[in-house]
N, C-alpha and C positions, 0 to 999 in steps of 0.2 A: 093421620097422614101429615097434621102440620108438624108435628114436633121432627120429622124427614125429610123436609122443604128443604133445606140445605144440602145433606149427603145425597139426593138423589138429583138438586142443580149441579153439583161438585164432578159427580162420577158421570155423570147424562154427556159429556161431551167425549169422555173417550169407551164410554161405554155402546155408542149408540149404533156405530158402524162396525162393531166385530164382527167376524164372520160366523162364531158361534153364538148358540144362546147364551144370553146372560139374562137371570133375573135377580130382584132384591127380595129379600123378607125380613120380616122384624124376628125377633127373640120368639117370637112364639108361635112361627114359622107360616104365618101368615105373608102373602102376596104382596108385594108394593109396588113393582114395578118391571115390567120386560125389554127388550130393545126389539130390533126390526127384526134380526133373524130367529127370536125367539117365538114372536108372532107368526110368520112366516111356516115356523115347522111345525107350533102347536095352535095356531090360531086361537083356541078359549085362553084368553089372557088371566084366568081364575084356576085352571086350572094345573095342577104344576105336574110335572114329567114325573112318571116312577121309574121306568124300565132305564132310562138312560145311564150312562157315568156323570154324575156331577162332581162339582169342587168347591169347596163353601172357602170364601174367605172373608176374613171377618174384616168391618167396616168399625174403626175407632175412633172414638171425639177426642177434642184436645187433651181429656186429660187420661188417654190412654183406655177408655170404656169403651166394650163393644155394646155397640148400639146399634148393628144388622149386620146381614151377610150378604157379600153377592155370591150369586151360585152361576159356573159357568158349568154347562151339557155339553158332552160329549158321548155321541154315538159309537165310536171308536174307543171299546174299551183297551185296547192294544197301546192303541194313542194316547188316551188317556193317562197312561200309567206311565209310558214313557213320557208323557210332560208334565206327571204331577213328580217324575223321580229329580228331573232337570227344574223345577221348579222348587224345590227343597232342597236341593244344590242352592241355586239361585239366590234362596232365602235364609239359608245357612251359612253363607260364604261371609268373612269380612270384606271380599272385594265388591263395590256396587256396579252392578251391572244395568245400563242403559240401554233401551232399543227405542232407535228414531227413526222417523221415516225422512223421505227427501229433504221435506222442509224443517227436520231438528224439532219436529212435535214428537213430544213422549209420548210413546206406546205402552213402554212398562220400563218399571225400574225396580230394585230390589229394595227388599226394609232396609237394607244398612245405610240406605240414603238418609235414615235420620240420624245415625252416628257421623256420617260424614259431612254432609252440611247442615242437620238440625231442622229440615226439613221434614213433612213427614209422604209418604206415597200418592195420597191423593193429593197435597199441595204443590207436588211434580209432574205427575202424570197427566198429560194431556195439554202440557204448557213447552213453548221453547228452552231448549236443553242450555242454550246458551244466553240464558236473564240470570243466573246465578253466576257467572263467568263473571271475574273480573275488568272491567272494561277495556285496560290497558291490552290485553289478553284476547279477548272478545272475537274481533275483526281476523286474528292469529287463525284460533281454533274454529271459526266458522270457513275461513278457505280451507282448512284442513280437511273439513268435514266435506266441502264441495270438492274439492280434489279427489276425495276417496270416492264418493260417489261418480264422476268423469271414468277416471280411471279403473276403478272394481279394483284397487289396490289396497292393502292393509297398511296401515304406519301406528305409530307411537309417536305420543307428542307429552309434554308436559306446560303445565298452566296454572294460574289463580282462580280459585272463587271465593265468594265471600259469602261464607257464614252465618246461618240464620242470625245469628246475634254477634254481626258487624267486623268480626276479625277473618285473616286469610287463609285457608289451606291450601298449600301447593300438591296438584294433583300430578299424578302421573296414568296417563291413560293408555292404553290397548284398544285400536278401532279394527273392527272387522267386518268385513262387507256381507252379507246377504244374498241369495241369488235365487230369484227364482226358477218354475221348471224351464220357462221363455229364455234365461239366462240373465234378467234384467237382474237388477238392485231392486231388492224388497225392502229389506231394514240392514240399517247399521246399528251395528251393536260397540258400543265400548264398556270395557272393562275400568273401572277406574280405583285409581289405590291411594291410600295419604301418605303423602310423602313428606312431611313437614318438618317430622325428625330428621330425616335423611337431610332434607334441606339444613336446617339449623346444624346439623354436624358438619355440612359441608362447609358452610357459610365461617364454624367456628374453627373449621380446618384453612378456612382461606385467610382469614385472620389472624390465624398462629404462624402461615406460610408468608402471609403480609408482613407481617413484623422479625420474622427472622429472612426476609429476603428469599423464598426458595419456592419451587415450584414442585406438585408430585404429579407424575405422567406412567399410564400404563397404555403398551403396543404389542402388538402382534411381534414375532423376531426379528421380523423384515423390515419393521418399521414402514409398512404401507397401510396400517391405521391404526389412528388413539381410540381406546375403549374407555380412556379419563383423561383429562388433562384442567388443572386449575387455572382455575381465573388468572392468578397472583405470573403466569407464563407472560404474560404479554408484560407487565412492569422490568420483568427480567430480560428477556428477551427483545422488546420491542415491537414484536409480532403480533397483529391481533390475535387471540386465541383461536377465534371461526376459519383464519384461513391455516392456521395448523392443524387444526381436526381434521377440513375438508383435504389438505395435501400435506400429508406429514416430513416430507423429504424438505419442503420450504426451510423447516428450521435449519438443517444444514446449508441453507446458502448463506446465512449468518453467522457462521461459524469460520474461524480466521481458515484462512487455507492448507497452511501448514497442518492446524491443529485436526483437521474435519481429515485429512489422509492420515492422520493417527488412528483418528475415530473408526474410519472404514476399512482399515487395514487389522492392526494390531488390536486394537480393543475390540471391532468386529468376531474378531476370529478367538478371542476369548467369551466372550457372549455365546457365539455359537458350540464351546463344550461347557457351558455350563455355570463358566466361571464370574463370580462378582468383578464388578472394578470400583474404580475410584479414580477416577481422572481429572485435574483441572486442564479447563479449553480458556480460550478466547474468540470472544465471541462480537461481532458487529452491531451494538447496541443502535447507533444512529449512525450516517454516516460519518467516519471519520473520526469516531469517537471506538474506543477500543476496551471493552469490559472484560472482565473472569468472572468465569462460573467453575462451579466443583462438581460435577458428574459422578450420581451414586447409584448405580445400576444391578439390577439383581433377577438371574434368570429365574423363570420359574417352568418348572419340570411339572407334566402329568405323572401320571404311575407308571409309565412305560420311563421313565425315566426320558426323555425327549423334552428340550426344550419348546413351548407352545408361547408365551407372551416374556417381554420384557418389564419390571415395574421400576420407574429410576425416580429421583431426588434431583433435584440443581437448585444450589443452592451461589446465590451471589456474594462470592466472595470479594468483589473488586474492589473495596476499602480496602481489605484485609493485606490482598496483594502489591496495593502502590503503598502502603504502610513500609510493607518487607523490603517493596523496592525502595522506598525513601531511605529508609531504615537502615539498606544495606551499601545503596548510595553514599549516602554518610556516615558508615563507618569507613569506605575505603577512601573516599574524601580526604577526611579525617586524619586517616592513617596511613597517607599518600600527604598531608599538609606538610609534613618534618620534613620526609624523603625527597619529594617531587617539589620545592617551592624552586620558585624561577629566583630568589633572594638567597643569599648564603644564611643556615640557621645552625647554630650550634651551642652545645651546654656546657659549662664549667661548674665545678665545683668550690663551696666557701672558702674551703682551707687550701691557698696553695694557687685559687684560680686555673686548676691543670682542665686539661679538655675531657669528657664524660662522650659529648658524642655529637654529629658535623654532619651535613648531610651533603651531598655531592654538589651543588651551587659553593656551598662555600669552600668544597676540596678545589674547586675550579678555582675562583678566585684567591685563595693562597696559594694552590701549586702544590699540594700537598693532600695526601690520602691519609681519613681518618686514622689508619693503625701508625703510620709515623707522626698522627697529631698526640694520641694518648701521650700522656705522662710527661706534656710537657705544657708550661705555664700559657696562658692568652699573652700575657705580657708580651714573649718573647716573639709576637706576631709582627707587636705595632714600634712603629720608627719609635725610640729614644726621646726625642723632644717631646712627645704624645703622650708620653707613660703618666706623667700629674695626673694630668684632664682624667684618664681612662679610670689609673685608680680611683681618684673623686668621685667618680660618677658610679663607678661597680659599689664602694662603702654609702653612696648614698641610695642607691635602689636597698642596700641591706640593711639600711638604718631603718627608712621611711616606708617599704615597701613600696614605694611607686615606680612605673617606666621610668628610664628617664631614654632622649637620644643626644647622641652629638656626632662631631664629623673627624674622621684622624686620618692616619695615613697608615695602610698597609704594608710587611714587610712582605711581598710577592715572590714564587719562583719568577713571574714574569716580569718583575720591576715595581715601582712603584707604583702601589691602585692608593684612588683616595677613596673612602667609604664613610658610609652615614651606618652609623651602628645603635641600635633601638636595645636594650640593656633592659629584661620583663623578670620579675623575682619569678620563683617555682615552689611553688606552695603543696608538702605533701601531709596529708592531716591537720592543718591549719599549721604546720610550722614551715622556715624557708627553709629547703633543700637545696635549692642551687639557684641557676641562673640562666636563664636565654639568653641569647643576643642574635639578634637577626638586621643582617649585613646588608646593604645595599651597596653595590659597587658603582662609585657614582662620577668613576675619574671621566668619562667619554662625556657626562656633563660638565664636567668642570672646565673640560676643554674647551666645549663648545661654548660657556660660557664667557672664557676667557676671548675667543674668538669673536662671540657677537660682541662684546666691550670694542676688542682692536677694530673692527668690519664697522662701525658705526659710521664715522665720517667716508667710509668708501662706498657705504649700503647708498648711504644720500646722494651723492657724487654720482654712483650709477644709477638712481633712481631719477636724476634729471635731467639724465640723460636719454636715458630710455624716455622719457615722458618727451623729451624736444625730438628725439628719432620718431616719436609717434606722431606730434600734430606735424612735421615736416613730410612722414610719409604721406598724407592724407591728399598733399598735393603734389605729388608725383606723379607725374602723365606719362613718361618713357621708361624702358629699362636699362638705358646707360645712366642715366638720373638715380635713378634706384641702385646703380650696383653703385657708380659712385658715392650717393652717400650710404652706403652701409660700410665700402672702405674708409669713408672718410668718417666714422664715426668709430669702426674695429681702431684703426691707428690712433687717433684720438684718445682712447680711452683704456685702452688695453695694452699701450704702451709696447708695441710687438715692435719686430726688428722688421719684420714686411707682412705688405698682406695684398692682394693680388686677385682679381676673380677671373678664375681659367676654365677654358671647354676642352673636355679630356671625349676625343672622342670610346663609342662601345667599344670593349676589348680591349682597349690601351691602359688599365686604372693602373695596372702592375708598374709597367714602365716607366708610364707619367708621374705617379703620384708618389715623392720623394717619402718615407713612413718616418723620418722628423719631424717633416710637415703637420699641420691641422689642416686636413680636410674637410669642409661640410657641404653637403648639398644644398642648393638654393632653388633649384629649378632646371628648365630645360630646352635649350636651344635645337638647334639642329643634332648637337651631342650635348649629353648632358654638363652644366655648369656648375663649378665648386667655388666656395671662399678659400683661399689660399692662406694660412697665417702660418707666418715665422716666426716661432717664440722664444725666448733666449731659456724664460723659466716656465714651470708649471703656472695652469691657471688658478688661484684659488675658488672656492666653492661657488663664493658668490659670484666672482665673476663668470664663471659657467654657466652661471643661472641665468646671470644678464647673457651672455653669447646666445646661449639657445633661446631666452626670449626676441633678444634682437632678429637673431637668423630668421623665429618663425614669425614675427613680422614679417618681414622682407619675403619667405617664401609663400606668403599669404596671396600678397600683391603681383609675386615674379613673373607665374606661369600667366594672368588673367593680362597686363600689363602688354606680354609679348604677344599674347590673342590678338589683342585689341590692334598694337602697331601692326601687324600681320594682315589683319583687317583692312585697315587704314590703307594700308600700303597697296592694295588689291583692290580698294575702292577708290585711291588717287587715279589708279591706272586706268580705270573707266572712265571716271570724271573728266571730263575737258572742260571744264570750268575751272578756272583756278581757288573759287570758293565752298568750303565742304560742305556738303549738304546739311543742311539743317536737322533731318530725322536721323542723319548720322551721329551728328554733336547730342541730341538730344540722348541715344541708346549709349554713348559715351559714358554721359553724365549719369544716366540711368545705372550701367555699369561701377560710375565710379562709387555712385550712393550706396550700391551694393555689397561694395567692398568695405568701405567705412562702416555699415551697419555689422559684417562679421569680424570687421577687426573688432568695434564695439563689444560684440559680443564675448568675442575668445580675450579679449582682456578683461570683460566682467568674471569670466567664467571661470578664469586660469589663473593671470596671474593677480587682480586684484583678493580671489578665494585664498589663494596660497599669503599670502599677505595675512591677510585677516587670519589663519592658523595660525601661522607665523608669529601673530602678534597677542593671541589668545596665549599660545603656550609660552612666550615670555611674561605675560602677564600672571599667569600661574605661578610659573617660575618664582618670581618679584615676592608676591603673596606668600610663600611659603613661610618667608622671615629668618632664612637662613645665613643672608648677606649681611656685612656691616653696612655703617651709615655712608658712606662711599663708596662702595657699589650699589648701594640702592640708588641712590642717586642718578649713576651713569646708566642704572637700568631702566633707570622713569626716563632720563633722555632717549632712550632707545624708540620705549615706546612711542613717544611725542613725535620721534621719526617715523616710526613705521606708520604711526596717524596720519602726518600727513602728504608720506607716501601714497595711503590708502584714499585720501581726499582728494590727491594730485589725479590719481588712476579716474577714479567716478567722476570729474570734472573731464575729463580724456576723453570719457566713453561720452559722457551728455554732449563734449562738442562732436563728436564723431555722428551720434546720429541725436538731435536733441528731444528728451523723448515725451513732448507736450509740445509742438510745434504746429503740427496739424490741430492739434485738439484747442487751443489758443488762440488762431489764427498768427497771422504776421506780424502784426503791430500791436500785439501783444506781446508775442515772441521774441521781438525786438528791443522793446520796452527792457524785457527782462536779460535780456541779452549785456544793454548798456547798463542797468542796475550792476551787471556781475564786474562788466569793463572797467568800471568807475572805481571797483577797489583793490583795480592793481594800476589803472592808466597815470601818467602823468601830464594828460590833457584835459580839457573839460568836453565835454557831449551835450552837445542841443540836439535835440528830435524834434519833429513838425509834425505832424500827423491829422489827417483831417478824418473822418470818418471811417472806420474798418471797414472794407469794401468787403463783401461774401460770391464776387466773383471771379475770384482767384481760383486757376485748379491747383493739383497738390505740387507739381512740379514749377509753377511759378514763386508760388510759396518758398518752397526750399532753394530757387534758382535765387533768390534774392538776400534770401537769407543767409546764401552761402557767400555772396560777392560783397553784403557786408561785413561777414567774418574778413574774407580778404582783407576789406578797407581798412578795419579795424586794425588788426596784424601788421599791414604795411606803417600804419599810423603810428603804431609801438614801434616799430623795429628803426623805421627809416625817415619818418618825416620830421621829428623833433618838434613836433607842432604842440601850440598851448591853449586851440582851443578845431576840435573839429562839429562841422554843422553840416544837417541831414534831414531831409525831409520825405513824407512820401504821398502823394495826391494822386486824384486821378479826372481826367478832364474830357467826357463820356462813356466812349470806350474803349480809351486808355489811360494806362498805370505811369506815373510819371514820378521817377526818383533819381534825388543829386544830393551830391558827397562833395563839400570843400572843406578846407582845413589852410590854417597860415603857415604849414609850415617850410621847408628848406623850398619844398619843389624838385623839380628836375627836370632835365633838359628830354622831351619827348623823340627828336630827331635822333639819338641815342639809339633806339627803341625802336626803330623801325618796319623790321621784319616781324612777320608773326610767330607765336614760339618763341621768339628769343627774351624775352621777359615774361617767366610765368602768373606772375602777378595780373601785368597788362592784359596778356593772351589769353588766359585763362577766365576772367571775365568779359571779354569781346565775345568768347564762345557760348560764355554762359546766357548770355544775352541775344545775341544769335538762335542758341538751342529755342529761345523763348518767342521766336519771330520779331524782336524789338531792335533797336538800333542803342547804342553807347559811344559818347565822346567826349575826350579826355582834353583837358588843359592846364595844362601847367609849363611853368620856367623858373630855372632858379630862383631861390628865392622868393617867388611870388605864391607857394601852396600847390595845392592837386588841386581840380576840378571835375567831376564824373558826373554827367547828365546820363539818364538810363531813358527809355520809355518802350514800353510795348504793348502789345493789346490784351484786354482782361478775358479774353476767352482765345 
């Protein structure tokens, strides 16, 4: 019995509970061992059954020796035969068949379980089915197993195990349920097969499909399910592969829209008698991104001749097709460059220079159609004084072979053009054949250039003018103020015979409005108001450009201006006070800052922008190196203008609204203020400053700031003075600032009324707006005086 100690612990566990007998014996068919039901039906455990059907199976050691049998009895020779014929199946089959009970403990497995995992029967049997499972795997096929069990439902699954000696075979399994006569789940059975080759063909099918781009898919007709579809689909596609399996119609929502009504129309209906196609689509790879594929489909017919599944091909062609399109891009490019150039291009030949061939630019700019160019020289294109230069320049492209350009004059159907002509050899088999020349028609620059040259001292002339129409608007409070000076700036400077601002009421423009006249609208009273100008001549360019910038100055301020008076006038009538209210002057000023910040704006935005073009494209110009040393010259002057037109503009807009003033405070801001005065004043500036105070709000800030701009201004224009002094303190809580200067002075009785000196008036209010008091002293000759004060909150 010792030398059995082992195959009788080995088998004892799934031997013990069968419901038949089972016994063991050795070779010499002696007794070794019985289980419970074998007991049970013969009780003398020595004695062994005759009458019954047994089934010897033999018991072998590692190295393939039988070294005992068990013998299972069966009463039922009927039975018998029918499980020993299913058992010879069983054990005959390359497929190994598994039966488990709930818990995945083997009950029985076939011998091919040592071909298939190199296990052998008894080192299976009676052990969890799922410890040779790959573990990745593992978790997978045990809910499978539990699912079939819940359900009494059959499936197929495929999986890992690994191999008695450590490599993988990918299984494909077959599970089927059991049932007993109750109905319950007795045992599952799976069927299991090696799939490895299958695997590794696939896998070397994925990888041939990887590297040439393409995917292989076989469907039902209908296309309501995949019976295959390769990994390598979702690379193509973009789709995961699991959710095209599970709903096959998703691919098509990927598919461009035009192309997918091809697919289910015309190519449909070919599929359905039978017929191959070949289609390239386009298809939605991600969005917004647009791929081809080439669709290679092919029905397949039963014997009944009936189509039954689809097997197709796509393959990604989308290099292949922006190739073709680039490809055929640029040949039409290419061959659309001679025809379609926006440039005049045209060929002559060595001998004779006669014309070869012109393409419609340059039939334009001669005036002439290539069949009345043939057969006649280039020469005979260009003015007479031109002809040296041209020829020089055609014998030296044919000497040296290089471009060369230069500049002539054209003989025109439509008059004289001046042109820049680029002169290219034509090289055919490494020898010259002939010659390009590609024509630029360059007279509307030359004009224009001639023009900026003449327009220089008028560009500046209006440019500082416009610049004094701006900071003079800045303090205009009325609109008779405003319309006078925009007349008194049009006559000034535009030299007109009249100019006039008229209110044409609705309906009357026919009548009123003379059409020798220049009309422009400015804004709008009770009817609408126009600038009137009488011209003797045309304006030239530039000065249209100054008119419209002036106008829209002026119409910036018209309509907001007449608000305001309107206002004004409507809140005099309430007032029985003859002093304006304070939150009045205050929303005034607030108004007025409003307006300086978008005139600021719209001159950063307009006409400084347009400047700075302006001056970029002369500066191009310049660079090219096609002027002599005397119009460069006048051109570098140009630009030096337009510079400091453009410095004039941004010094406009910083005073209009200064744009670190808040951020600075005051007596910073002022600081820098005098720094700027000082290098154009012809006074000298002392400042006093005691400690920057931080309880200024924003509107004292700027209420101060703007009454020294004033004093400033008045200092330049009117006082003649050669030194002005300023201080600004504060003495608890209030702000305390004064303004003297030595110069002329003036007579203040003058001056009386309010309004009638914008300067005076205009800081009374400002100061007022601030709740402070301001007073003024001066007499000829003896300087100004300005005491300010008001309270810091």
């Amino acid at each position: 019995m010792g030398a059995f100690e082992d195959v009788i612990k080995g088998a004892r566990q799934w031997l013990l509970n069968l419901p038949d007998p089972v016994y063991l014996i050795d070779l010499h068919e002696r007794f070794l061992w019985g289980n419970k039901a074998y007991e049970v039906t013969y009780g003398n455990v020595n004695a062994l059954p005759v009458t019954a059907a047994v089934q010897r199976i033999p018991i072998v050691n590692e190295n393939d020796e039988t070294i005992a049998y068990s013998v299972v009895v069966k009463e039922d020779s009927d039975a018998w035969e029918l499980e020993a014929r299913y058992r010879i199946i069983a054990e005959n089959t390359s497929d190994t068949i598994v039966l488990v009970d709930h818990q995945a403990i083997v009950h029985y497995v076939s011998p091919s379980i040592l071909s298939l995992t190199g296990y052998h029967v008894y080192e299976y049997e009676g052990f969890d089915a799922f410890d040779i499972i790959h573990p990745e795997d593992r978790e997978r096929v045990r809910s499978v197993h539990q699912n079939a069990v819940q359900t009494k439902q059959s499936t197929q699954l495929e999986y890992r195990l690994i191999h008695k000696e450590g490599y993988l075979v990918h299984i494909e399994a077959s599970v089927r349920i059991v049932l007993d006569g109750s109905g319950e789940v007795k045992y599952v059975v799976a069927v299991a097969r090696d799939i490895s080759e299958r695997k590794e063909s696939e896998e070397l099918l994925e990888n041939i499909l990887n590297s040439v781009n393409a995917a292989v898919w076989s469907t039902d007709k209908d296309f309501r399910r995949y019976s295959f579809c390769s990994e390598s689909i979702e690379a193509i596609s973009g789709i995961p592969r699991k959710e095209i399996m599970n709903n096959p119609i998703r691919l098509h929502d990927h598919i461009h829209p035009d192309d997918n009504v091809v697919l289910m129309g015309e190519v449909k209906s070919k599929l359905d008698e039978g017929i191959s196609i070949r289609q390239a689509i386009r298809y939605i790879h991600v969005e917004g991104e647009i791929r081809w594929g080439e669709l290679i489909i092919h029905p397949w017919k039963n014997h009944a001749g009936v189509v039954e599944r689809l097997n197709g091909l796509l393959l990604d062609i989308t290099e292949k097709m922006r190739s073709e399109l680039a490809l055929e891009e640029s040949e039409q490019r290419y061959k659309s460059l001679f025809e379609n150039n926006l440039d005049g291009v045209f060929s002559i030949e060595l001998n004779g220079f006669y014309f070869v061939n012109a393409n419609r630019s340059f039939e334009n700019i001669i005036g002439a159609q290539l069949s009345q160019l043939k057969g006649r020289c280039f020469l005979g294109t260009i003015y007479d004084e031109d002809h040296p230069q041209i020829y020089e320049a055609i014998l030296e492209v044919m000497q040296q072979g290089k471009p060369r350009d230069l500049e002539c004059r054209l003989l025109s159907c439509h008059g004289q053009r001046i042109a820049s002509i680029t002169f290219v050899p034509i090289y055919l088999s490494g020898s010259l054949n002939g010659i390009h020349g590609i024509v630029k028609d360059i007279t509307r620059r030359k004009l224009e250039e001639q023009e900026l040259v003449q327009s220089e001292e008028r560009h500046k002339f209006l440019q500082q003018r416009l610049n004094g129409l701006s900071n003079d608007l800045a303090n205009v409070m009325k609109v008779s103020e405003l319309e006078h000076r925009l007349l008194e700036e049009v006559l000034a400077v535009l030299q007109v015979s009249d100019a006039s601002i008229e209110e044409v009421p609705h309906g009357q423009e026919a009548a009123a409005m003379d059409a020798k006249d220049t009309w422009i609208p400015i804004g709008e009273k009770k009817h609408p108001v126009y600038l009137r100008i009488v011209a003797g001549n045309a304006f030239l360019p530039i000065e249209k450009q100054w008119l419209e910038t002036a106008v829209h100055y002026v119409t910036l301020l018209y309509d907001n201006l007449r608000l305001i008076e309107d206002l004004i006038k409507r809140l005099e009538d309430l007032v029985t006070t003859s002093q304006t209210p304070k939150w009045m002057l205050r929303l005034l000023f607030k108004l007025s800052e409003k307006e300086r910040f978008a005139l600021s704006s719209d001159l950063h935005d307009s006409v400084l922008q347009d400047l700075i073009i302006w001056y970029r494209r002369l500066e191009s110009l310049r660079s090219d190196g096609m002027f002599g040393t005397e119009a460069q010259g006048e051109l570098k002057q140009i630009e030096e203008g337009l510079l400091d037109a453009i410095h004039q503009i941004r010094i406009t807009c910083n005073e209009l609204r200064p744009p670190f003033l808040l951020k600075m405070g005051l007596v910073e801001s002022l600081k820098s203020l005098f720094e700027y005065t000082r290098m154009f004043a012809n006074y000298e500036i002392e400042f006093n400053a005691g400690q920057p105070s931080e309880g200024l709000s924003e509107e004292q800030i700027l209420g101060i700031y703007r009454i020294v701009q004033e004093l400033l201004n008045n200092a330049s224009k009117h006082s003649k003075a050669e030194k002005v002094t300023m201080s600004l303190s504060e003495n608890g809580n209030r702000m305390h600032f004064t303004y003297s200067d030595d110069g002329v002075g003036m007579d203040l009785s003058a001056f009386d009324g309010s309004f009638q000196h914008m300067g005076l008036a205009g800081m009374e209010k400002r100061v007022l707006s601030l709740e402070g008091k301001i007073e003024f002293q001066s007499a000829p000759q003896q300087g100004v005086q300005v005491m300010i004060s008001f309270p810091k909150n």
